[in-house]
Steps between C-alpha positions, in 0.01 A plus 500: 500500500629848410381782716415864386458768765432834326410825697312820406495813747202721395349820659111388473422429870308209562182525378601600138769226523252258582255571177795479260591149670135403440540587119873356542305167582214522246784565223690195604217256494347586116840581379720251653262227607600525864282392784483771762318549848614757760517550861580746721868457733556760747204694376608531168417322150701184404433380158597094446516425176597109308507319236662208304909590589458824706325574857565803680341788653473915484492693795341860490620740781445920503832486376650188297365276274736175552420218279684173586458143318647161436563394114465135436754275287400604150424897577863533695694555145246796482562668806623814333254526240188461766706745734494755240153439425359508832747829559296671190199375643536685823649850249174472341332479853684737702668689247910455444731484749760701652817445593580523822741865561 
């Protein structure tokens, strides 16, 4: 199993954070055929997500969107390709990212 951990500060405050993780979710099931349910840890959202060679989960804070998975066998010699994707993903969500200064 190869894991991906991928992390996304953002300015939206909960609430905002927690719509865009809702349409985050919706997006992933028609587009990518993954089975979702969430859950809330700590009082916020947690988003589980799986399907055949990948489970993992996305957790929604006021802050930080952090995304972290396991790639089966056959998806591991993909890992950069579905890093970048899921990176755009979360561009088109949030907007890009910044470099740290």
């Amino acid at each position: 199993m190869t894991p991906l951990r991928i992390q996304r500060d953002h300015g939206l405050g909960l609430e905002a954070a927690q719509k865009l993780a809702e349409q985050w979710m919706r997006d992933a099931e028609q587009r990518l055929g993954l089975t979702c349910r969430s859950e809330a840890v700590n009082g916020n959202p947690r988003i589980h997500f799986t399907r055949t060679g990948v489970t993992g989960y996305l957790d929604v804070t006021a802050q930080r969107f952090e995304l972290q998975a396991q790639l089966g066998f056959l998806l591991s010699g993909f890992a950069p390709t579905i890093e970048a994707q899921i990176r755009q993903n979360l561009d088109e969500l949030l907007g890009p990212s910044t470099p740290p200064q």
